[in-house]
C-alpha positions in Angstrom: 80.7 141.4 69.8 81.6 138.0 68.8 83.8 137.2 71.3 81.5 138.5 74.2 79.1 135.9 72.7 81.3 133.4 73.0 82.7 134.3 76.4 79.0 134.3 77.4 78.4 131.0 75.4 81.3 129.3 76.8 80.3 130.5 80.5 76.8 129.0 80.4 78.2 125.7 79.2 80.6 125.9 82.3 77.8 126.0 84.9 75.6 123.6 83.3 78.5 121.0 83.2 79.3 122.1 86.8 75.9 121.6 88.5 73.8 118.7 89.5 72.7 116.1 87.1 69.1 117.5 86.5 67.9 115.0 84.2 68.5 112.1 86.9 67.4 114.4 89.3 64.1 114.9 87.3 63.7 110.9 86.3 64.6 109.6 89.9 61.7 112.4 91.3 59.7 110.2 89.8 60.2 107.2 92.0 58.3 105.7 94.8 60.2 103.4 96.1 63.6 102.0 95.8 65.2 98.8 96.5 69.0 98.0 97.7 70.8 95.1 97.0 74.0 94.7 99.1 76.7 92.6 97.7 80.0 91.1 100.0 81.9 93.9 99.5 85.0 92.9 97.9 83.9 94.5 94.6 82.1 91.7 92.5 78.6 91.9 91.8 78.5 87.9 92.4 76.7 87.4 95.5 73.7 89.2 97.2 73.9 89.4 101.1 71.3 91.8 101.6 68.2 93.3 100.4 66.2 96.4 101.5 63.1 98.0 99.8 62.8 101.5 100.8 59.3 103.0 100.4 59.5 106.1 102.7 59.0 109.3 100.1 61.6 111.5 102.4 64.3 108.7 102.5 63.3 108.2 98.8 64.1 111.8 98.4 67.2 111.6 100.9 69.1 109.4 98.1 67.6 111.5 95.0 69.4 114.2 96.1 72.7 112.6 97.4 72.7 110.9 93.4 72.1 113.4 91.6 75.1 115.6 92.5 77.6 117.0 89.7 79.2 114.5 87.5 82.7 112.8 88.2 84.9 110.4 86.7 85.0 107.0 88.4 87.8 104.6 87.8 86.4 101.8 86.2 88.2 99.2 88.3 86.7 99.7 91.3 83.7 96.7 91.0 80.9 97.6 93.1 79.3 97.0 97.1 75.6 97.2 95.9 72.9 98.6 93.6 69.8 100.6 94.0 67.3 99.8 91.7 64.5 102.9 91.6 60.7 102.0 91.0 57.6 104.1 89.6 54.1 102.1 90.2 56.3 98.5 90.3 58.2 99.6 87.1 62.5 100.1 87.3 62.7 103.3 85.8 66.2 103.5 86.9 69.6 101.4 87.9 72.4 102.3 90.2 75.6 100.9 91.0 77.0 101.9 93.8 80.7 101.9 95.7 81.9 103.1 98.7 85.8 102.4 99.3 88.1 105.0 99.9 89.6 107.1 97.4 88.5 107.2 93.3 86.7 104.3 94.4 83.5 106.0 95.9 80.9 106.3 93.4 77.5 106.1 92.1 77.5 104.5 88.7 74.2 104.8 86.1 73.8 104.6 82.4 72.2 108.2 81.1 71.5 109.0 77.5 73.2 105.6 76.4 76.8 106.4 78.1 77.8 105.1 82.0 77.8 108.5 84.1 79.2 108.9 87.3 78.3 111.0 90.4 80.5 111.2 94.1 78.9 108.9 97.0 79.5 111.1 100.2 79.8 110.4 103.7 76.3 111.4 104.5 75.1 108.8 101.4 77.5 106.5 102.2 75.7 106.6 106.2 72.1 106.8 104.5 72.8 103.5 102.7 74.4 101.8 105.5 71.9 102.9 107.7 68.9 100.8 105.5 71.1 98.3 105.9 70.4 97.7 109.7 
Protein backbone atom coordinates (compact mmCIF):
# COMPACT_ATOMS: atom_id res chain seq x y z
CA UNK A 1 0.00 0.00 0.00
CA UNK A 2 2.71 2.22 0.73
CA UNK A 3 4.40 2.05 -2.34
CA UNK A 4 1.23 2.57 -4.55
CA UNK A 5 1.06 5.84 -2.48
CA UNK A 6 4.12 6.75 -3.33
CA UNK A 7 4.03 5.71 -6.97
CA UNK A 8 0.84 7.85 -7.08
CA UNK A 9 2.53 10.70 -4.97
CA UNK A 10 5.51 10.68 -7.09
CA UNK A 11 3.29 10.75 -10.41
CA UNK A 12 1.25 13.86 -9.47
CA UNK A 13 4.42 15.68 -8.68
CA UNK A 14 5.63 14.69 -12.26
CA UNK A 15 2.69 16.39 -14.09
CA UNK A 16 2.53 19.38 -12.02
CA UNK A 17 6.31 20.04 -12.64
CA UNK A 18 5.60 19.13 -16.32
CA UNK A 19 2.80 21.60 -17.13
CA UNK A 20 2.40 25.22 -17.59
CA UNK A 21 3.53 27.71 -15.01
CA UNK A 22 -0.10 28.33 -13.51
CA UNK A 23 0.76 30.79 -11.00
CA UNK A 24 2.26 33.26 -13.74
CA UNK A 25 -0.41 32.20 -15.80
CA UNK A 26 -2.92 33.24 -13.04
CA UNK A 27 -0.82 36.66 -11.98
CA UNK A 28 -0.14 37.76 -15.69
CA UNK A 29 -4.42 37.15 -16.34
CA UNK A 30 -4.44 39.86 -14.43
CA UNK A 31 -2.86 42.39 -16.63
CA UNK A 32 -4.30 45.02 -18.93
CA UNK A 33 -1.74 46.13 -20.70
CA UNK A 34 1.88 45.42 -21.24
CA UNK A 35 4.77 47.41 -22.37
CA UNK A 36 7.98 46.27 -24.49
CA UNK A 37 11.16 47.57 -24.27
CA UNK A 38 13.53 46.56 -27.14
CA UNK A 39 17.17 46.71 -26.42
CA UNK A 40 20.19 46.52 -29.52
CA UNK A 41 20.28 43.12 -29.46
CA UNK A 42 23.71 42.13 -28.77
CA UNK A 43 22.67 40.94 -25.24
CA UNK A 44 23.11 43.93 -22.82
CA UNK A 45 20.40 45.49 -21.27
CA UNK A 46 22.29 48.99 -21.80
CA UNK A 47 20.44 50.74 -24.34
CA UNK A 48 16.72 51.01 -25.27
CA UNK A 49 15.93 51.28 -29.11
CA UNK A 50 12.39 50.69 -28.84
CA UNK A 51 9.35 50.94 -26.88
CA UNK A 52 5.75 49.51 -27.47
CA UNK A 53 2.76 49.62 -25.02
CA UNK A 54 0.39 46.95 -25.92
CA UNK A 55 -3.20 47.50 -24.61
CA UNK A 56 -5.22 45.12 -26.85
CA UNK A 57 -6.76 42.33 -24.19
CA UNK A 58 -6.39 39.39 -27.04
CA UNK A 59 -2.68 40.38 -27.83
CA UNK A 60 -2.40 40.80 -23.97
CA UNK A 61 -3.62 37.33 -23.75
CA UNK A 62 -1.53 36.21 -27.01
CA UNK A 63 1.82 36.61 -24.81
CA UNK A 64 0.12 35.28 -21.44
CA UNK A 65 -0.12 32.23 -22.90
CA UNK A 66 3.18 31.96 -24.98
CA UNK A 67 4.89 32.90 -21.13
CA UNK A 68 3.44 30.84 -19.17
CA UNK A 69 4.57 27.53 -20.80
CA UNK A 70 6.43 24.67 -18.70
CA UNK A 71 9.57 25.68 -16.99
CA UNK A 72 13.18 25.34 -18.63
CA UNK A 73 16.57 26.01 -17.73
CA UNK A 74 18.10 29.04 -19.45
CA UNK A 75 21.84 29.51 -19.61
CA UNK A 76 22.59 32.38 -17.73
CA UNK A 77 24.97 33.83 -20.16
CA UNK A 78 22.88 34.63 -22.73
CA UNK A 79 22.03 38.71 -21.72
CA UNK A 80 18.83 39.68 -23.04
CA UNK A 81 17.03 41.55 -26.49
CA UNK A 82 14.20 43.16 -24.37
CA UNK A 83 11.72 43.15 -21.48
CA UNK A 84 8.03 43.09 -21.04
CA UNK A 85 6.89 44.80 -18.26
CA UNK A 86 2.97 43.66 -17.44
CA UNK A 87 0.53 46.33 -15.85
CA UNK A 88 -2.82 46.02 -13.70
CA UNK A 89 -4.71 49.66 -13.41
CA UNK A 90 -0.97 51.55 -14.14
CA UNK A 91 0.67 49.24 -11.45
CA UNK A 92 3.84 46.56 -12.75
CA UNK A 93 2.54 43.52 -11.33
CA UNK A 94 5.02 41.69 -13.27
CA UNK A 95 8.78 41.78 -15.08
CA UNK A 96 10.03 39.87 -18.06
CA UNK A 97 13.18 39.42 -19.58
CA UNK A 98 13.25 38.19 -22.68
CA UNK A 99 15.86 36.51 -25.46
CA UNK A 100 15.50 35.31 -28.67
CA UNK A 101 18.89 33.86 -30.24
CA UNK A 102 19.20 30.54 -31.38
CA UNK A 103 19.85 27.72 -29.33
CA UNK A 104 19.79 27.62 -25.01
CA UNK A 105 19.66 31.20 -25.67
CA UNK A 106 15.80 31.66 -26.30
CA UNK A 107 14.07 32.46 -23.24
CA UNK A 108 11.70 34.26 -21.10
CA UNK A 109 13.34 35.06 -17.85
CA UNK A 110 11.06 36.24 -14.53
CA UNK A 111 11.63 36.12 -10.83
CA UNK A 112 8.66 33.78 -9.16
CA UNK A 113 8.42 33.04 -5.47
CA UNK A 114 11.86 34.84 -4.85
CA UNK A 115 14.03 32.54 -7.39
CA UNK A 116 14.70 33.56 -11.45
CA UNK A 117 12.42 31.03 -13.49
CA UNK A 118 12.56 30.35 -16.90
CA UNK A 119 10.06 29.49 -19.59
CA UNK A 120 10.94 28.59 -23.77
CA UNK A 121 10.24 31.78 -26.23
CA UNK A 122 8.85 29.97 -29.42
CA UNK A 123 8.71 30.90 -32.90
CA UNK A 124 5.19 31.95 -32.74
CA UNK A 125 6.35 34.41 -29.47
CA UNK A 126 9.31 35.17 -30.90
CA UNK A 127 6.93 36.62 -34.35
CA UNK A 128 4.29 38.09 -31.74
CA UNK A 129 7.04 40.23 -30.25
CA UNK A 130 8.63 41.23 -33.34
CA UNK A 131 5.50 41.87 -34.86
CA UNK A 132 4.73 44.92 -31.99
CA UNK A 133 7.85 45.93 -32.90
CA UNK A 134 6.75 47.31 -36.50
Amino acid sequence: MKKILFFVGCSCLLVACSGPNRALQERLANADSVAINYFSGNGSMDSVVAIKIIRNPQQVGQLVALISAKPVKAENKCGYDGSLHFFKRNQVIQDIDFRMAAGVCRFFSFMQEGSRQSTPLSNEAQQLIESFRE
